[in-house]
N, C-alpha and C positions, 0 to 999 in steps of 0.2 A: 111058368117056365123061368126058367134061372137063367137072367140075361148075363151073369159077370163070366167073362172071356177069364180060365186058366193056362196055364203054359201046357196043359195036356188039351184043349181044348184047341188053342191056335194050332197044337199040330197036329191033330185028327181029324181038324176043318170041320168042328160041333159047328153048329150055327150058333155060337155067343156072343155076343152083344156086348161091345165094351163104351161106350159115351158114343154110341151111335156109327161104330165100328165092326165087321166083320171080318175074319179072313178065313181064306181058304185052305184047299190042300197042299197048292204049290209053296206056300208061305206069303203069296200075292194081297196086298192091305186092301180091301173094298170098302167102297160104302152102300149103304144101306139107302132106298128109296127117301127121299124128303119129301116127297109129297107132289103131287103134279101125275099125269100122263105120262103111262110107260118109255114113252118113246125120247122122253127128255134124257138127257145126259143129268143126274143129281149132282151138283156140282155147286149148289147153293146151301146152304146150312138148315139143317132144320128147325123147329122153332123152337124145340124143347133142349136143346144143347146145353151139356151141365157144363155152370162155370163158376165151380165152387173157386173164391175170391178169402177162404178163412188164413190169414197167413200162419205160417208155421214158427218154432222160433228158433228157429236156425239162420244164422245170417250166410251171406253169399260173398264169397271173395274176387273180388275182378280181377282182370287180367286181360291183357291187350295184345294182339298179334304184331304191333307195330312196335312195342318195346319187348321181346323176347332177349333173354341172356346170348351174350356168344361167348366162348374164351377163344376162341381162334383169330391172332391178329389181335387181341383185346384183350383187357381184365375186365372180368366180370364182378368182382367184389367194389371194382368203382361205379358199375354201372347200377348196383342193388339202389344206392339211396338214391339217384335222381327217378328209379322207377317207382321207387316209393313217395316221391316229392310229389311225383303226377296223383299220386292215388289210388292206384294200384295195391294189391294186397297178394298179389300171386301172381309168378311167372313160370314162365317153360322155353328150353332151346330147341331150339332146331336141331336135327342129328347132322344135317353138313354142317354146324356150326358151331359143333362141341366134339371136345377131342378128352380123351382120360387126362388126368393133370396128376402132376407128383403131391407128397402130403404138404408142403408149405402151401400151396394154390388151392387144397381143397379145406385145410385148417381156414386161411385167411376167409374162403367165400363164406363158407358155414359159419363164422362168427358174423360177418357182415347184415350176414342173412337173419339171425337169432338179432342183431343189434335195430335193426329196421324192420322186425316184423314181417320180413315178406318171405311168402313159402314157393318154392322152389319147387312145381311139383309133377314135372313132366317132362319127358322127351319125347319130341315130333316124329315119326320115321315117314317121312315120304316118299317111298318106293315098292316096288310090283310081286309082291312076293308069289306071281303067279306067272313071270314075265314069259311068254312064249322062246325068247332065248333064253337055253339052258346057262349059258355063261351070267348072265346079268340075273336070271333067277337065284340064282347059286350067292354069287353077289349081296341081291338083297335077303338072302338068308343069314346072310355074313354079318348083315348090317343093322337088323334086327338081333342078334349077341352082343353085337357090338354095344348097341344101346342101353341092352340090358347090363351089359355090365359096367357102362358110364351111370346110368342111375343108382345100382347097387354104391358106385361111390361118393355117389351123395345122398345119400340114403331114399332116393325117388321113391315111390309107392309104384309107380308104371309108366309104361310107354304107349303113349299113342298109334295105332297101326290100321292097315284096312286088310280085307279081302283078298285085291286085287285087281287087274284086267287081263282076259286072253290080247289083248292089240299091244300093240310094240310101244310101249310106251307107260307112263304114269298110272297110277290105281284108278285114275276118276278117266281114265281112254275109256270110251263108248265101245263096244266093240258085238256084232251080233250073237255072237255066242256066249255071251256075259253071264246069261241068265239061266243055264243051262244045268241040267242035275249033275254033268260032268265035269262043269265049270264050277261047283257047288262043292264035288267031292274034291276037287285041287285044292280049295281055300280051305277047308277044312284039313284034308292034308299037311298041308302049308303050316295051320297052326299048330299043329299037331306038334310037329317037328321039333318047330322054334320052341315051343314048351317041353319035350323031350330032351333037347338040348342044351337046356337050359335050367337044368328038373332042380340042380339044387338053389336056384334062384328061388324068392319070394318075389320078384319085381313081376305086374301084371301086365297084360296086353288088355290096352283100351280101344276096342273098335267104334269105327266111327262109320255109320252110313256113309255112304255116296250114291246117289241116284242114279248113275250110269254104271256100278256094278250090283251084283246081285247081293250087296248088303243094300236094302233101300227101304226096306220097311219095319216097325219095332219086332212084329212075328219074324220075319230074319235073323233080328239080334238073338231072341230066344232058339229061333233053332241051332244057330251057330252054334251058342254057349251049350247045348244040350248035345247037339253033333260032336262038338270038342269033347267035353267031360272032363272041365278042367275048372276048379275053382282060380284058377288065375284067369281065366278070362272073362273078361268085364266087357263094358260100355262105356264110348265115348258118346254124348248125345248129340245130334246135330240136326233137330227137326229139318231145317230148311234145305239140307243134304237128301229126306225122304216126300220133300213135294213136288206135287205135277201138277196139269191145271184141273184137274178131279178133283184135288186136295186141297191149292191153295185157299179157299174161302174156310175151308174148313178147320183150321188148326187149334184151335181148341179140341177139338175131338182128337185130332193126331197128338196133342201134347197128352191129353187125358191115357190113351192109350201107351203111350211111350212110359209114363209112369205105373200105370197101371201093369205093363208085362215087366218091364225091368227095374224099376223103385232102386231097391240101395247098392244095383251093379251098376247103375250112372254112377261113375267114377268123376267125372266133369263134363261140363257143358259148353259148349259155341253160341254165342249172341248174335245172329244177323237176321235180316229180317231181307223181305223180295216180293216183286210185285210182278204182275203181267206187263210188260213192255208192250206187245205189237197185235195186232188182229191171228197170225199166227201164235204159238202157242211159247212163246219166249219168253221168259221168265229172267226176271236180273235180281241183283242183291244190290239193297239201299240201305241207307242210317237206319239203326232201330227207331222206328214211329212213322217210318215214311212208307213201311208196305203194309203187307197185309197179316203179319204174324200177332196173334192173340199174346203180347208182353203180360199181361195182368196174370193169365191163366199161368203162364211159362216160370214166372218168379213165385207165386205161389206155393206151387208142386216143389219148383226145389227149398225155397224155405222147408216145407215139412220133409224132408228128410234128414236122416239121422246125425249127420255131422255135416261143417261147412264142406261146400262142393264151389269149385274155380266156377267161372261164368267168361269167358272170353269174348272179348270183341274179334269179330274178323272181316275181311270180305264185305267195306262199309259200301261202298256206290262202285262194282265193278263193270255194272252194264254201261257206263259213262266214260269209262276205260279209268277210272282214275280210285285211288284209294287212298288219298295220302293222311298223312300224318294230323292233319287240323279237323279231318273230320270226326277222327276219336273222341274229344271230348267232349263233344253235339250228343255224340250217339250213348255217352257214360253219364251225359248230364241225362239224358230222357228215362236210361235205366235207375239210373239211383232217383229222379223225380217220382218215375211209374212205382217203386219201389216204397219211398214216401208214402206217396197216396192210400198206397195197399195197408200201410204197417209192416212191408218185409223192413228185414233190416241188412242194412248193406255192410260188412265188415270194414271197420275204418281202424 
């Protein structure tokens, strides 16, 4: 039997086998028995879990959520070299925090940017492009062009985007009908549109899991990308945005899997890593090293793909309430050490 999971195979719901991974018809991520009495929740790793450790030779460009660009209220051509002082090799704006600039502001960045080495390769857009009000949906349709055509003048490669939520509120609002094939055919929709709209842009939509909408597992990314029918749309990776406590022991298998259906439409990647918090099922985001995410595995996989890919810090100890600024280079020193060890190489 041919265990390797195809993208014709995640949507047909074949029974294949990707690093100890199934999925279904819904596009819903399973796993497979590890061994024990039926009656167990598998939720422990199996024993034979591949965790090919050969680095690739591609190095990896950081990038931090706590120094992002703004030109709003700021120059950002001053801001390039102290983000580069930190070590940093790659940044991205925020969309409330980037507005189009005339040609002296986008001449001045773009030199900045070529004199310090730091690539500039993204805009955030965080909003609902599914929002249950038709005003604010419309809105974020608005705002989503909008981005794209702030990127196009700086020559971005793409924008960061998600799904959605049916609730009143941000992409990552929980909402029961989240997961719905009707709620499936809006986000598709949805992208449809902004790509329609947009048709003579080359700038791409990077989607990013989130666990509380119905992007949440890698077979979602692929159905997405195959529902759309749109070489612009890509993958943002965000492993820890697709775990629950089914999965959290298991991330090597979901990193395995994640590269394995999407490989070189990970556009860029998110660095955080989370742990189980309480006897209920709460899950928080800590420093990378402090939970339970497989780094060795994670840096790996993006070494061997094809050209450097961002690896962003975000989201370091939120279950504490607290994120701030000091704990970044705890969590950059543990990436570039784990990095080290392996033979990845970290772009400096």
């Amino acid at each position: 039997m041919d265990n390797k999971i195809t993208r014709r195979s995640v949507l047909t719901g074949a029974a294949g086998l990707a690093a100890g991974a199934a999925v279904s018809t819904s596009g819903a991520w399973t796993l497979p028995d590890a061994g024990g009495a039926a009656y167990l929740s598998q939720w422990s790793p199996p024993d034979n879990v591949k965790r090919d450790l050969t680095p690739g030779p591609t190095a990896i460009r950081m990038a931090c959520a706590g120094h992002r660009l703004s030109n709003v209220d700021a120059n950002p051509a001053e801001q390039v070299e102290g983000i580069r002082k930190l070590g940093y090799t790659a940044v991205e704006a925020f969309h409330v925090g980037w507005r189009m600039m005339n040609d002296v502001e986008v001449r001045e960045l773009k030199a900045a940017l070529k004199q310090y080495d730091l690539w500039f390769y993204n805009i955030h857009v965080w909003d609902n492009i599914i929002h249950p009000d038709p005003e604010l949906r419309a809105a974020c349709h608005r705002e989503y062009l909008r981005a794209i055509e702030m990127a196009e003048q700086m020559d971005i490669d793409f924008i960061l985007v998600h799904t959605g939520s049916r609730g009143p509120g941000k992409p990552s609002f929980a909402h029961p009908q989240n997961w719905t094939e009707e709620t499936w055919k809006m986000s598709v929709d949805a992208m449809k549109k902004v790509l329609a709209d947009s048709s003579g842009s080359k700038v791409r939509l990077a989607v990013e899991a989130i666990n509380s909408n119905n992007l949440n597992t890698p077979a979602a990314h692929v159905r997405l990308r195959d529902d759309v029918g749109s070489d612009r749309l890509k993958a943002t990776l965000d492993p820890t945005n697709m775990v629950h406590p089914g999965t959290l022991f298991r991330s090597a298998e979901l990193y395995n899997q994640c590269f394995e259906l999407l490989g070189e439409d990970i556009l860029y990647a998110h660095a955080k890593d989370i742990r189980w918090a309480e006897m209920l099922p709460g899950l928080e985001w800590v420093i990378p090293g402090q939970g339970e995410m497989d780094y060795e595995v994670y840096l790996t996989h993006l070494s061997r793909l094809a050209y450097p890919r961002p690896l962003m810090m975000e989201f370091l100890n939120r279950g504490s309430g607290y994120d701030g600024p000091d704990q970044y280079p705890q969590a950059k020193q543990f990436i570039e050490d784990t990095a080290t060890r392996l033979g990845v190489k970290i772009y400096a």
